[in-house]
mmCIF file of the N, C-alpha and C atoms, coordinates in Angstrom:
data_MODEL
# 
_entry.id   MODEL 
# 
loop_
_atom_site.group_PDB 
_atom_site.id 
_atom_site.type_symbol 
_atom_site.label_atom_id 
_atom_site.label_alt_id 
_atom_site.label_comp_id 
_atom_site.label_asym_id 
_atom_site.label_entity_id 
_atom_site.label_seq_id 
_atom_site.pdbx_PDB_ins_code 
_atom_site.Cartn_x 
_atom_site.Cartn_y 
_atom_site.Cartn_z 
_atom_site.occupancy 
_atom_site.B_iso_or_equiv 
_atom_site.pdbx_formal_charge 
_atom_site.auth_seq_id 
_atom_site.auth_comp_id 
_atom_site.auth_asym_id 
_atom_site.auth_atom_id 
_atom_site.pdbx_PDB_model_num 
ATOM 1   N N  . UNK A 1 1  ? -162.073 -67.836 -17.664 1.00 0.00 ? 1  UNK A N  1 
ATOM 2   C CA . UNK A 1 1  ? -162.182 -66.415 -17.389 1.00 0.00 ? 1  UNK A CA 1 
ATOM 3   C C  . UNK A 1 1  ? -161.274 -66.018 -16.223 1.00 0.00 ? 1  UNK A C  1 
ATOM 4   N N  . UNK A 1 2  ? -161.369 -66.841 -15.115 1.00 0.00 ? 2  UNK A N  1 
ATOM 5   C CA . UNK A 1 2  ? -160.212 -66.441 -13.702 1.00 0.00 ? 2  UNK A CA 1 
ATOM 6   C C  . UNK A 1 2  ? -159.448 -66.248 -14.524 1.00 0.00 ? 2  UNK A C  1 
ATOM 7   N N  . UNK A 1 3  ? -158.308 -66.998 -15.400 1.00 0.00 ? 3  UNK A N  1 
ATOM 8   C CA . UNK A 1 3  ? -156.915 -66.954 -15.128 1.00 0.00 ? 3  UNK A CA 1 
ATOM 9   C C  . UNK A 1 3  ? -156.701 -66.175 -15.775 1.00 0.00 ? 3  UNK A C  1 
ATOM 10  N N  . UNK A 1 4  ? -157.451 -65.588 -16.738 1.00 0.00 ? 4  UNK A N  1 
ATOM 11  C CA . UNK A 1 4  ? -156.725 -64.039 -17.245 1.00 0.00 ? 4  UNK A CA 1 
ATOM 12  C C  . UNK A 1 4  ? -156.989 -62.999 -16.617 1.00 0.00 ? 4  UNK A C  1 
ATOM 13  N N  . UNK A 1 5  ? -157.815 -62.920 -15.403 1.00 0.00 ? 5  UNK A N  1 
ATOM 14  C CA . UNK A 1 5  ? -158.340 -61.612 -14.726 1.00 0.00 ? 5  UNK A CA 1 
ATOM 15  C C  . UNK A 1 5  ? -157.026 -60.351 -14.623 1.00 0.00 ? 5  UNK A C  1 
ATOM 16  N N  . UNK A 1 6  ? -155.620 -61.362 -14.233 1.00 0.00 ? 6  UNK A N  1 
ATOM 17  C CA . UNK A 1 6  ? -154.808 -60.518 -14.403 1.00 0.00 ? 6  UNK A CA 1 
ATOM 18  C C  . UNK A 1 6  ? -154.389 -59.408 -15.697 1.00 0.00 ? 6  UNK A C  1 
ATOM 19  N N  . UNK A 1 7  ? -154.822 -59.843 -16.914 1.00 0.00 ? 7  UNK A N  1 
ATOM 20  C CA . UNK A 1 7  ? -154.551 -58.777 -18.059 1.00 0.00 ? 7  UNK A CA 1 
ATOM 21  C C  . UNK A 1 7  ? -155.463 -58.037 -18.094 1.00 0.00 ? 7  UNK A C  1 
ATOM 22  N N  . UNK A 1 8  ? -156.430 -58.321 -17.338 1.00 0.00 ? 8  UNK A N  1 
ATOM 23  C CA . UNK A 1 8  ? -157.589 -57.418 -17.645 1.00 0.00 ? 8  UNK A CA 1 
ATOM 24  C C  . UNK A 1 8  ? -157.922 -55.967 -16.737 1.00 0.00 ? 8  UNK A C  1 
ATOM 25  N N  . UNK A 1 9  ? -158.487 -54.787 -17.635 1.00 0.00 ? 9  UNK A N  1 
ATOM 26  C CA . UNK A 1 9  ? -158.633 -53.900 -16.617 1.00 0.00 ? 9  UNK A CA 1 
ATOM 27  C C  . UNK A 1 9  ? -159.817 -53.811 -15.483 1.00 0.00 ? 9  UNK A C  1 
ATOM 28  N N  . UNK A 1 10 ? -160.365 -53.069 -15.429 1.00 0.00 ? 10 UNK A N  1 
ATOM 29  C CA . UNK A 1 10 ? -161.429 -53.158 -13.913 1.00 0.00 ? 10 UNK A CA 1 
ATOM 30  C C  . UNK A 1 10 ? -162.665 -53.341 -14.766 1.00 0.00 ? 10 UNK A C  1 
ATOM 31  N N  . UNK A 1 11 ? -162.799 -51.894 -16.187 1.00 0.00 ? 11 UNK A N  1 
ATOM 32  C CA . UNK A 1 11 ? -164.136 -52.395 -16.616 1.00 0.00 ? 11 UNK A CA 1 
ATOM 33  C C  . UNK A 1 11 ? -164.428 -53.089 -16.861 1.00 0.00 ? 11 UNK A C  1 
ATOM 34  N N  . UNK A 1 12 ? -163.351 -53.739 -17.582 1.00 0.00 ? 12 UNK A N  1 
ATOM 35  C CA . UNK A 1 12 ? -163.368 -55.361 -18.207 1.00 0.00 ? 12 UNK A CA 1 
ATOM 36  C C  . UNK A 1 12 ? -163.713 -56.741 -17.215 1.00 0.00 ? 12 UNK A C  1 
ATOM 37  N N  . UNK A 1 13 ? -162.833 -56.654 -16.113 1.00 0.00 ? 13 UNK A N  1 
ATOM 38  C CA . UNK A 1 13 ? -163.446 -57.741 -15.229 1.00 0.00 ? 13 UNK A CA 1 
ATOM 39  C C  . UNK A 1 13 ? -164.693 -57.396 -14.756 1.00 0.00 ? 13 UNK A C  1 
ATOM 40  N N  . UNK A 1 14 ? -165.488 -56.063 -14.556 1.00 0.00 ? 14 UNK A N  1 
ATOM 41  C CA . UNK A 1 14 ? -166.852 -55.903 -14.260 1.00 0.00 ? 14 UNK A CA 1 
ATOM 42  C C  . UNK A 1 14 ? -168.127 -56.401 -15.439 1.00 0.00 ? 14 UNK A C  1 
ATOM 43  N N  . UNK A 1 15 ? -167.685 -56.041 -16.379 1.00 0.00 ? 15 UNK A N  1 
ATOM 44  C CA . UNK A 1 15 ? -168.038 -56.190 -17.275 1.00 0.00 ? 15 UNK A CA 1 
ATOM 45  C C  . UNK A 1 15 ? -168.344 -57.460 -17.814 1.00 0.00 ? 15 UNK A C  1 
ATOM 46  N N  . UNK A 1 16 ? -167.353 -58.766 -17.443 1.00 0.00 ? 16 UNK A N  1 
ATOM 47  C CA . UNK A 1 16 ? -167.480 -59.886 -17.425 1.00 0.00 ? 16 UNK A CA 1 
ATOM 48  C C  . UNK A 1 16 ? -168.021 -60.903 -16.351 1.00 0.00 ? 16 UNK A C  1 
ATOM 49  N N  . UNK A 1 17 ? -168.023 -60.121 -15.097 1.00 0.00 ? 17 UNK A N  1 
ATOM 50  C CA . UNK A 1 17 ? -168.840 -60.135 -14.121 1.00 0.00 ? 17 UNK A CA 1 
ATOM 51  C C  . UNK A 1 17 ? -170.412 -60.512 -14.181 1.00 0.00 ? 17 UNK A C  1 
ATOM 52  N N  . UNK A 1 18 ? -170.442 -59.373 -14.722 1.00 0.00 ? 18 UNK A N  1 
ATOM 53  C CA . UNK A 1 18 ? -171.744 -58.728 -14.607 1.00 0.00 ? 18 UNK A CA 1 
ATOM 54  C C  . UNK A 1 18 ? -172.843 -59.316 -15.807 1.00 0.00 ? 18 UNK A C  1 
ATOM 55  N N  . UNK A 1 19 ? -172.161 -59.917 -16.860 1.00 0.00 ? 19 UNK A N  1 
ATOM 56  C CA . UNK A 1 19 ? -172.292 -60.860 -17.909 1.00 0.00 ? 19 UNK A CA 1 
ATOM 57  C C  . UNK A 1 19 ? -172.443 -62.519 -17.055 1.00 0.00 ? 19 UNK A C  1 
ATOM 58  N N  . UNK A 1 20 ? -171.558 -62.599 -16.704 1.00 0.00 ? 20 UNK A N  1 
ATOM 59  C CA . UNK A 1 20 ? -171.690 -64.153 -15.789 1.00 0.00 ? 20 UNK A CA 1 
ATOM 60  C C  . UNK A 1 20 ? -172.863 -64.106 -14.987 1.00 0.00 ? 20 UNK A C  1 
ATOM 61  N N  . UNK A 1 21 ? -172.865 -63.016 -14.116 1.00 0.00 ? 21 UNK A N  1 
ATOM 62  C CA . UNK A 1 21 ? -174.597 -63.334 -13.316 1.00 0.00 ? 21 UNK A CA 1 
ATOM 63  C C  . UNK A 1 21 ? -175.665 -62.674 -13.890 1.00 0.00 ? 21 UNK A C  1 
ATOM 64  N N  . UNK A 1 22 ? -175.607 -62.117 -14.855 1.00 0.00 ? 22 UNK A N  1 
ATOM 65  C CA . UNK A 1 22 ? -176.738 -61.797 -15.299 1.00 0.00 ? 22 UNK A CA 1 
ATOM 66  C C  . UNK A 1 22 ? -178.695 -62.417 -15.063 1.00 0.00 ? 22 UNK A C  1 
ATOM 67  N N  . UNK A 1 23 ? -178.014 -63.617 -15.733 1.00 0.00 ? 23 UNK A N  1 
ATOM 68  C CA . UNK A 1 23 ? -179.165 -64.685 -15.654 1.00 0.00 ? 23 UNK A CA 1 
ATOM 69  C C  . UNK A 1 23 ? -180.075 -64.277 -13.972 1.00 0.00 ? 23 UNK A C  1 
ATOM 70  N N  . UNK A 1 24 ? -179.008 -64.400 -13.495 1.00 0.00 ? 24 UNK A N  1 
ATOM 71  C CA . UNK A 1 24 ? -179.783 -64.360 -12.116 1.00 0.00 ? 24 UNK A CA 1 
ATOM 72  C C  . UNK A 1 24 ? -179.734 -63.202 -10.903 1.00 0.00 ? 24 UNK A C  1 
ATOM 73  N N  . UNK A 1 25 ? -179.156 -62.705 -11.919 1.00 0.00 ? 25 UNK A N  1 
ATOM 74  C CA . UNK A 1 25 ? -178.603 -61.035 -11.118 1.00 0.00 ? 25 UNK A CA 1 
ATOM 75  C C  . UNK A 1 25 ? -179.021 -60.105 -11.928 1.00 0.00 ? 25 UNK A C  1 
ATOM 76  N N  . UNK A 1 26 ? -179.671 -60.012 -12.518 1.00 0.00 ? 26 UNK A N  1 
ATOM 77  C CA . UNK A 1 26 ? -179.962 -58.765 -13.415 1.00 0.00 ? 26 UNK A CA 1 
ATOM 78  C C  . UNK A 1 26 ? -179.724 -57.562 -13.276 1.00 0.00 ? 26 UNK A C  1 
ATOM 79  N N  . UNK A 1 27 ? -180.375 -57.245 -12.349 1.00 0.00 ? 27 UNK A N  1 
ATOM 80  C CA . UNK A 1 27 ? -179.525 -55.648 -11.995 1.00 0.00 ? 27 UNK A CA 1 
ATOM 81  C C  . UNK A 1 27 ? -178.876 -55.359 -10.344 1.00 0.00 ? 27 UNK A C  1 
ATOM 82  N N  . UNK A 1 28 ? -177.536 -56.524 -10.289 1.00 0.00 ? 28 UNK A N  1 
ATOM 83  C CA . UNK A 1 28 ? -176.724 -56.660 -9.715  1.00 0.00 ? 28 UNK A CA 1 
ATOM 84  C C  . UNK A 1 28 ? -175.621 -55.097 -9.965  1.00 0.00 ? 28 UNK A C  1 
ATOM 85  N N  . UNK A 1 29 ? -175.133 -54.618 -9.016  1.00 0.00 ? 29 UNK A N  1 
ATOM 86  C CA . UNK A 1 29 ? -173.994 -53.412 -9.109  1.00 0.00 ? 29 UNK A CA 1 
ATOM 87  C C  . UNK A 1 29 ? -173.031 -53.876 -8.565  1.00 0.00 ? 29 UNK A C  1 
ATOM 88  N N  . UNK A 1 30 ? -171.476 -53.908 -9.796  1.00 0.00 ? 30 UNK A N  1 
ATOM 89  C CA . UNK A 1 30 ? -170.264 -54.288 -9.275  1.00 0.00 ? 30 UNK A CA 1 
ATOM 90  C C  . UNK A 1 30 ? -169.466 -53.166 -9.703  1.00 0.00 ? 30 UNK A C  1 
ATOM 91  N N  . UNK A 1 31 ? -168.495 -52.926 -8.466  1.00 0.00 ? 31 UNK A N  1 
ATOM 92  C CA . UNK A 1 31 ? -167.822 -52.046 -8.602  1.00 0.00 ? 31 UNK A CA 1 
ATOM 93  C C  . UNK A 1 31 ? -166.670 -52.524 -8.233  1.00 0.00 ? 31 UNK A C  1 
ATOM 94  N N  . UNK A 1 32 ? -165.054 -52.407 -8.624  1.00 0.00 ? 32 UNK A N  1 
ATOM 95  C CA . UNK A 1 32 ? -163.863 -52.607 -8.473  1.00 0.00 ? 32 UNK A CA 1 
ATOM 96  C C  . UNK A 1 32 ? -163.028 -51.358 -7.333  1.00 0.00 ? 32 UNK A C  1 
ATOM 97  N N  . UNK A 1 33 ? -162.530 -50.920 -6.806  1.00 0.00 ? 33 UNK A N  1 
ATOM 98  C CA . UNK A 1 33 ? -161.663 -50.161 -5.924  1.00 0.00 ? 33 UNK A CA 1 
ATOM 99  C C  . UNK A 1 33 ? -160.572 -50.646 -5.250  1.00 0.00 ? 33 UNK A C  1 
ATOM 100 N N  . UNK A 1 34 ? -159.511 -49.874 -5.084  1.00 0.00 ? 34 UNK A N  1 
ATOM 101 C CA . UNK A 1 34 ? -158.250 -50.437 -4.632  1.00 0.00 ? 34 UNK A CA 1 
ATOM 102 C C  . UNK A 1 34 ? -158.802 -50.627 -2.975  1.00 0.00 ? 34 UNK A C  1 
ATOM 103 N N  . UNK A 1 35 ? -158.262 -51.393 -3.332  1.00 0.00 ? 35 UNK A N  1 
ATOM 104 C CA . UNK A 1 35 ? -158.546 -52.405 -1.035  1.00 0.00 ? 35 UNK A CA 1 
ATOM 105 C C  . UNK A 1 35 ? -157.815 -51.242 -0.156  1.00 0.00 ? 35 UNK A C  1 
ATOM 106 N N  . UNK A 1 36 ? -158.535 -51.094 0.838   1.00 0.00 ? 36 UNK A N  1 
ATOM 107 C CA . UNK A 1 36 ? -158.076 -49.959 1.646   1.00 0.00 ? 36 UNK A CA 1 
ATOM 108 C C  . UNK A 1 36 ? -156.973 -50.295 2.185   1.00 0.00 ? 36 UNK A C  1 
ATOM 109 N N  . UNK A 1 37 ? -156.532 -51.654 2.449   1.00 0.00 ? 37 UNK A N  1 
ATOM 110 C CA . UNK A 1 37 ? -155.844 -52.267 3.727   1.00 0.00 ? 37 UNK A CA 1 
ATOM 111 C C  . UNK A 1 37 ? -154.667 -52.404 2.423   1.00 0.00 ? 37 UNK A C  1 
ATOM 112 N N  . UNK A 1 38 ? -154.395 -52.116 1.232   1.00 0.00 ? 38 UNK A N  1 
ATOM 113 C CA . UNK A 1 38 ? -153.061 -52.417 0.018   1.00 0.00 ? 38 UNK A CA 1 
ATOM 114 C C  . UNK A 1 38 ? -153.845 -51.958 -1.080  1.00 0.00 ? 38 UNK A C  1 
ATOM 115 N N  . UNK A 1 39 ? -153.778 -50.356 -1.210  1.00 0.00 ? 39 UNK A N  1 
ATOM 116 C CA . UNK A 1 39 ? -154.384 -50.204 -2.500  1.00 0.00 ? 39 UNK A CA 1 
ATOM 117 C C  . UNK A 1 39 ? -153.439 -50.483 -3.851  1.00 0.00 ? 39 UNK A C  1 
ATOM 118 N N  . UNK A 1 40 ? -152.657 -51.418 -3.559  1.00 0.00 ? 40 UNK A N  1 
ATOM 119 C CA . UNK A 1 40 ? -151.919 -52.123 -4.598  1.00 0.00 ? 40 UNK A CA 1 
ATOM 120 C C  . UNK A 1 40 ? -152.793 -53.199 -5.009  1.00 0.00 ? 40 UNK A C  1 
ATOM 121 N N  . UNK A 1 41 ? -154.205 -53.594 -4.280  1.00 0.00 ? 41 UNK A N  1 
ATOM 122 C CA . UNK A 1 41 ? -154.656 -54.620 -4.768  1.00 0.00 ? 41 UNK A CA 1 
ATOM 123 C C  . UNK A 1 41 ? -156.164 -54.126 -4.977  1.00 0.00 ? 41 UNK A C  1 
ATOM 124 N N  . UNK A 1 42 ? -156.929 -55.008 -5.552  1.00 0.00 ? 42 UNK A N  1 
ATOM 125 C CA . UNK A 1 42 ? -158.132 -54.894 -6.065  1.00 0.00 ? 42 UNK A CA 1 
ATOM 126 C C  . UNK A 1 42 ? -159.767 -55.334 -5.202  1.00 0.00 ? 42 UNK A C  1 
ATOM 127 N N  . UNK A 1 43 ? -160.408 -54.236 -4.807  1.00 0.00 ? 43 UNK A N  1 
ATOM 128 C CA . UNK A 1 43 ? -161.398 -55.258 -3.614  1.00 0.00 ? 43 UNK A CA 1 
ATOM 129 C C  . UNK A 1 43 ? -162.592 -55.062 -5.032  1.00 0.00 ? 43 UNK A C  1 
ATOM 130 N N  . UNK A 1 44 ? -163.454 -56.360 -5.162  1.00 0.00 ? 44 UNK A N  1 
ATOM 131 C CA . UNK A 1 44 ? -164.877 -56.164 -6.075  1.00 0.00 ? 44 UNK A CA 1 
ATOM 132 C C  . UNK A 1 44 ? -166.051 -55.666 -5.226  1.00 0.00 ? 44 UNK A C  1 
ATOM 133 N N  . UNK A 1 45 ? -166.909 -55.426 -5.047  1.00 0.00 ? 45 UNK A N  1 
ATOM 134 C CA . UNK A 1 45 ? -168.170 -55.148 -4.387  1.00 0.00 ? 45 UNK A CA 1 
ATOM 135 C C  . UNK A 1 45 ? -169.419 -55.435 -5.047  1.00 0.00 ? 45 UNK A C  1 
ATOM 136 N N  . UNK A 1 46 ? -170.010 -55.588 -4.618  1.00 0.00 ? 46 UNK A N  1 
ATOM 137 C CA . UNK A 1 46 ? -171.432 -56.869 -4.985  1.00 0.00 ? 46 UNK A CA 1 
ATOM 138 C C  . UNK A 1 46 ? -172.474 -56.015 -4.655  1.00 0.00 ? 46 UNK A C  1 
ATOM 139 N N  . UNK A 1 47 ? -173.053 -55.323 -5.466  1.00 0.00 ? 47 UNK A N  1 
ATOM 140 C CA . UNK A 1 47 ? -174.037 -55.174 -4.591  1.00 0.00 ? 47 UNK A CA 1 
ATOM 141 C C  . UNK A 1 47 ? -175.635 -55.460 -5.248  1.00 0.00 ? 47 UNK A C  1 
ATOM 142 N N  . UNK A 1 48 ? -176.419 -56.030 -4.669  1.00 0.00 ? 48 UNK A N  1 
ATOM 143 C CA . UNK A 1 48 ? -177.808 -56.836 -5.088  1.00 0.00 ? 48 UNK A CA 1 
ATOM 144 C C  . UNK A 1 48 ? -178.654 -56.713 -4.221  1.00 0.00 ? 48 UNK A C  1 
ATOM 145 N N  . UNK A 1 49 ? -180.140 -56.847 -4.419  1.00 0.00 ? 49 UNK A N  1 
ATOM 146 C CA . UNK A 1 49 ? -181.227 -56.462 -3.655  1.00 0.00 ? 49 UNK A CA 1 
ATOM 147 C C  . UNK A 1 49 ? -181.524 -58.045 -3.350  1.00 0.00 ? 49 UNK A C  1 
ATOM 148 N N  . UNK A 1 50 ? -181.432 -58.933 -4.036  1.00 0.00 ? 50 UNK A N  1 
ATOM 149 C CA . UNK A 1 50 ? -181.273 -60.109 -2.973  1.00 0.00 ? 50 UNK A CA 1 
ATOM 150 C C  . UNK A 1 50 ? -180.403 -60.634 -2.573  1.00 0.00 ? 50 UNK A C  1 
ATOM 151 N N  . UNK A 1 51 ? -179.442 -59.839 -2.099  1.00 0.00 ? 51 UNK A N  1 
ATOM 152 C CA . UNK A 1 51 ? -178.231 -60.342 -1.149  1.00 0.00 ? 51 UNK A CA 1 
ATOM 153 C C  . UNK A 1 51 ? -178.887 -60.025 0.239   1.00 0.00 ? 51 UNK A C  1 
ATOM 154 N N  . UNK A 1 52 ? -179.433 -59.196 0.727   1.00 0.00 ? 52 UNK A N  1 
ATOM 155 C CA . UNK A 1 52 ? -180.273 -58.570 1.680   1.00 0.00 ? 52 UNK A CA 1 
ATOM 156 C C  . UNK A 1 52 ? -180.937 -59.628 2.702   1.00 0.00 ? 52 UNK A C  1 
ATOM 157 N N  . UNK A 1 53 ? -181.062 -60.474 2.219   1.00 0.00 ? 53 UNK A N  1 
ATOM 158 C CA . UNK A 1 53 ? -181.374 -61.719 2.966   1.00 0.00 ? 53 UNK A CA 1 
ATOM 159 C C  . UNK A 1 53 ? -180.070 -62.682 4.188   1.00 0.00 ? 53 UNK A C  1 
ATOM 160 N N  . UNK A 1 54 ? -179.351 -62.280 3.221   1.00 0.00 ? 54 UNK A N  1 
ATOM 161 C CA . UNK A 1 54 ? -177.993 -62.782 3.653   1.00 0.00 ? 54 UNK A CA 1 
ATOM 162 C C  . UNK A 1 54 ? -177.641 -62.172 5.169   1.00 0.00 ? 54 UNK A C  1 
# 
């Protein structure tokens, strides 16, 4: 799955994301946005109610 991330668009890598943790993320929220610091590039965001611990 990494090495094609590059052909893929944003929904699509979320989408496959969000499929991979499912099991244990169920209602995990990922969102894609261009990185503030090179919006030539891609930042993901995670967001989960048991990350909160962290």
């Amino acid at each position: 799955m990494l090495a094609v991330w590059h052909k893929m668009n944003r929904t699509e890598i979320v989408s496959q994301l969000k499929g991979f943790l499912a099991e244990n993320y169920p209602d995990i929220s990922i969102r894609i946005e261009p990185w503030k610091d090179d919006p030539t590039r891609d930042a993901i965001y995670f967001e989960e109610e048991k990350f909160g611990v962290f």
